[in-house]
C-alpha positions in Angstrom: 54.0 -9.7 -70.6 56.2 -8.8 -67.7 55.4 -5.3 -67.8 51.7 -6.1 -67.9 51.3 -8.1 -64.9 53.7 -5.4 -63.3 50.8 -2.9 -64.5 48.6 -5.3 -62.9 50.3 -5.2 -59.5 50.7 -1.8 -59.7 47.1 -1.2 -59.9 46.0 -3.8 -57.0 48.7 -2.2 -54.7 46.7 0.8 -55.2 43.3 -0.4 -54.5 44.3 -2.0 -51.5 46.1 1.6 -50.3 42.6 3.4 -51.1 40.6 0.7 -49.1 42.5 1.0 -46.1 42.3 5.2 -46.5 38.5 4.8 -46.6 38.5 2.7 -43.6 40.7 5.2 -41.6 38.2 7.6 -42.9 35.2 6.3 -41.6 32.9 8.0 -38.8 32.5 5.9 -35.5 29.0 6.6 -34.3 29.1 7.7 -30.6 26.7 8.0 -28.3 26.4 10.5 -25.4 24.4 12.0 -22.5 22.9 15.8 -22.4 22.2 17.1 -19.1 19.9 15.4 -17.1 16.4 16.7 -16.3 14.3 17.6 -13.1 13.5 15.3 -10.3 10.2 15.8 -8.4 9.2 13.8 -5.4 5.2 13.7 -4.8 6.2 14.8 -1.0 9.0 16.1 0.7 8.0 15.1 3.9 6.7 11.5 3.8 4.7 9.8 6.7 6.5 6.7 7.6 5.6 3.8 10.0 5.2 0.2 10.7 1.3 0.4 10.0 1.5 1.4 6.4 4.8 0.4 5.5 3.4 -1.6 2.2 1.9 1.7 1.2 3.6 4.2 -1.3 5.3 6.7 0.7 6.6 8.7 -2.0 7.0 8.7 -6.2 10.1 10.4 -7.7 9.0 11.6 -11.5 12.2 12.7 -14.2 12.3 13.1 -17.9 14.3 10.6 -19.7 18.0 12.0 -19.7 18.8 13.1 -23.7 20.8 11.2 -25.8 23.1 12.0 -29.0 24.8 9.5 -31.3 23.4 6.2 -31.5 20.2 5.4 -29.6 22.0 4.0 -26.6 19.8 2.3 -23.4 20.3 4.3 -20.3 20.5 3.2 -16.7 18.6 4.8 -14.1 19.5 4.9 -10.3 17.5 7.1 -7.2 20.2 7.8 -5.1 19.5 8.4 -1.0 22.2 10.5 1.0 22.1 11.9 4.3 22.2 15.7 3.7 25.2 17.6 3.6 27.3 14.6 2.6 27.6 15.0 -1.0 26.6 11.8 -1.7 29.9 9.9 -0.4 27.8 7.2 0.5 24.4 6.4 -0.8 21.7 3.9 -0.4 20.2 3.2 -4.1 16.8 2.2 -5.3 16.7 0.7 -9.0 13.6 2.3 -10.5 11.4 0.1 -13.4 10.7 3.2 -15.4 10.8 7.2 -15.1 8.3 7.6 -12.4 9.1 5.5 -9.7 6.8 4.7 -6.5 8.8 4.1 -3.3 7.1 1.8 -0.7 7.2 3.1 3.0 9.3 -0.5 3.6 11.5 1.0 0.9 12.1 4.2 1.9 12.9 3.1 5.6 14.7 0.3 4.7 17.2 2.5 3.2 17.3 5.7 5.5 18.1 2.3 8.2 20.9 1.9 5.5 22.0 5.4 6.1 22.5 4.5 9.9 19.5 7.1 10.5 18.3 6.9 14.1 14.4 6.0 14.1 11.9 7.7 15.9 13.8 11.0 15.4 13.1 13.4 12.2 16.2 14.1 9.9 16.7 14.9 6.3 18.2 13.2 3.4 19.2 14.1 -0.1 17.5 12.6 -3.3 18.9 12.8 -6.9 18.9 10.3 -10.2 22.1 9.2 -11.3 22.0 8.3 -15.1 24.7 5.9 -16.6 24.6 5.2 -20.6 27.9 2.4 -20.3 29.7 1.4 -16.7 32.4 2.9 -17.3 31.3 6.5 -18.7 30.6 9.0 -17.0 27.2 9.5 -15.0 24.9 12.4 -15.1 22.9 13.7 -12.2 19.6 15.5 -11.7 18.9 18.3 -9.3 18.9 17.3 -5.7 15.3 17.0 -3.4 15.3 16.8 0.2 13.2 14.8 2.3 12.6 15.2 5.9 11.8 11.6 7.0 11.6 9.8 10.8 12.7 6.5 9.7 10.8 3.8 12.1 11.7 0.9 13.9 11.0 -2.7 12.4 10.5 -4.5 15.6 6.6 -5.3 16.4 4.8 -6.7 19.4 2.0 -8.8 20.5 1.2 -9.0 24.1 0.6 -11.8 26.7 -2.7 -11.4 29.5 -3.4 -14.1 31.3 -4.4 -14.7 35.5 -0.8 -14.3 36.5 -0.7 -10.7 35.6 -4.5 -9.8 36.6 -5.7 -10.8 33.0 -4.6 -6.8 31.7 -3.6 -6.6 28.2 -2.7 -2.8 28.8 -0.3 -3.8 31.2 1.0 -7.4 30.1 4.3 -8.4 29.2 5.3 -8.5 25.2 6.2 -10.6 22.3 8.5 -9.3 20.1 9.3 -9.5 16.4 12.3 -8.0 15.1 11.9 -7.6 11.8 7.9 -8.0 12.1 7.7 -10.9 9.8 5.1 -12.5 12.0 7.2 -14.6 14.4 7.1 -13.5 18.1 9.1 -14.5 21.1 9.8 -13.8 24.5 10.2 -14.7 28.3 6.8 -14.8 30.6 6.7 -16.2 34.1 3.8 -17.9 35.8 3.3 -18.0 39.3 2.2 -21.3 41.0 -0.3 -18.8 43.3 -2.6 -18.3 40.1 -3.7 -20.7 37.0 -1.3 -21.0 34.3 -4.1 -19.5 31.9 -2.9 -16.6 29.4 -4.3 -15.3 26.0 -2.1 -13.6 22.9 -3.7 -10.6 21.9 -2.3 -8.1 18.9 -2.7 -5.0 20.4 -3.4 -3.9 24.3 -7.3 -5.0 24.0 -9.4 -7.6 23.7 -10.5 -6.6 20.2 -9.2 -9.3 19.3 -7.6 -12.0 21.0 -6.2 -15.5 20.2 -6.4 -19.0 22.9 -5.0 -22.4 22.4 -4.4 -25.6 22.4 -1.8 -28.3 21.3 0.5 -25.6 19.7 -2.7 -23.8 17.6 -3.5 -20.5 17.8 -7.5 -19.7 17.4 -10.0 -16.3 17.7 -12.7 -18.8 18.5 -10.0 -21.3 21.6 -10.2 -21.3 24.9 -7.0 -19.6 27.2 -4.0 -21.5 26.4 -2.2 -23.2 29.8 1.4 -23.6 30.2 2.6 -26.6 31.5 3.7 -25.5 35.0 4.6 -22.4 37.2 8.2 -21.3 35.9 9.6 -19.0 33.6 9.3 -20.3 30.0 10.0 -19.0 26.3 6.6 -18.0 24.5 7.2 -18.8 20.7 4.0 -17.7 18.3 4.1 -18.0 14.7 1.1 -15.4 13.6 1.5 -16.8 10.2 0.4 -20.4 10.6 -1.4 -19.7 14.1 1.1 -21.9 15.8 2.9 -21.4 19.3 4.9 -23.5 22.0 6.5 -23.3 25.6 9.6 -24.0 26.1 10.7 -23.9 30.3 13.8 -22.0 30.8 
């Protein structure tokens, strides 16, 4: 009996040895990244500016970067650089898919990013970074260079009215810093002329917007300031709304 359950033992010692020999033996499935393909841009030389900054100023078009191994997801990033800087410090855009369309408002929020002067032309450096895990190593496309003149975000509308000579080519502006519709700024009235004035959004009368009790019509009469004096203008273009505020 003692020699059979010895057997016994003997037998379940070597199971457990060729288990643990079939488990060093397997294959890990590992995935991995070719080389990445070629970018295209629609335009190397995008028109920017304030006017048409919700349009597309340029789409960026790759292949899908190649994978071996297991069918792992891979993350996509366009990378911006000012030329010549080998990419130490990039803005990126996160595109939705492998063709990605980059809003003017994009574009220039990012060559800001890049400390880009605006109003002046310059080039910067495209290229798609692909990532399969965060901590493996990326894979880059070819690099495209755009020449760009990044523009500024600050808009205006204007101020005529009888202390100026009623001249919306020459009056005194509004501004908006970031052009999201709120406008401010500093006008003075003179006690030798009527405190009338009008907000117009360009240097015409196209189109031109009076007032009163803090609301902004096409179809008002001139709004009036309270007094002569120097006082902040405040218009809201979004809800038609403005006040005076003497300084």
């Amino acid at each position: 009996m003692k020699r059979f359950l010895n057997t016994i033992f003997a037998f379940g010692a070597l199971a457990i040895l060729a288990l643990a020999s079939c488990k060093k033996d397997e294959t890990k499935l590992v995935a991995s990244m070719g080389r990445a393909g070629a970018l295209a841009a629609s335009t190397t030389t995008p028109a920017l500016s304030l006017s048409t900054a919700s349009s597309t100023a340029v789409t960026f078009t790759w292949p899908a970067t190649p994978v071996t191994g297991y069918n792992a997801p891979i993350t996509y990033t366009i990378q911006l650089a000012v030329k010549g800087t080998n990419f130490a410090s990039p803005q990126e855009i996160a595109p939705s898919s492998l063709s990605q369309a980059v809003t003017g408002s994009a574009l220039n929020k990012a060559l800001l990013a890049l400390n880009l002067p605006t109003g002046t032309s310059a080039q910067v450096d495209v290229r798609v970074k692909s990532v399969i895990a965060s901590n493996a190593e990326a894979a880059y496309s070819n690099t495209v260079t755009l020449t760009v003149t990044p523009f500024s975000l600050t808009s205006y509308v204007y101020v005529p009215g009888d202390y100026q000579g009623w001249d919306p080519t020459s009056a005194p502006a509004l501004s908006s810093p970031t052009s999201n519709g709120v406008y401010e700024g500093l006008i003075t009235f003179i006690s030798t002329k009527s405190f009338e004035f009008k907000i117009t959004p360009a240097r015409t009368w196209d189109v031109s917007y009076g007032g009163t009790n803090g609301v902004l019509s096409t179809s008002a009469g001139n709004i009036v300031a309270p007094s002569a004096g120097t006082f902040l203008v405040h218009v809201d273009m979004n809800a038609l709304t403005y006040t005076l505020t003497k300084q």
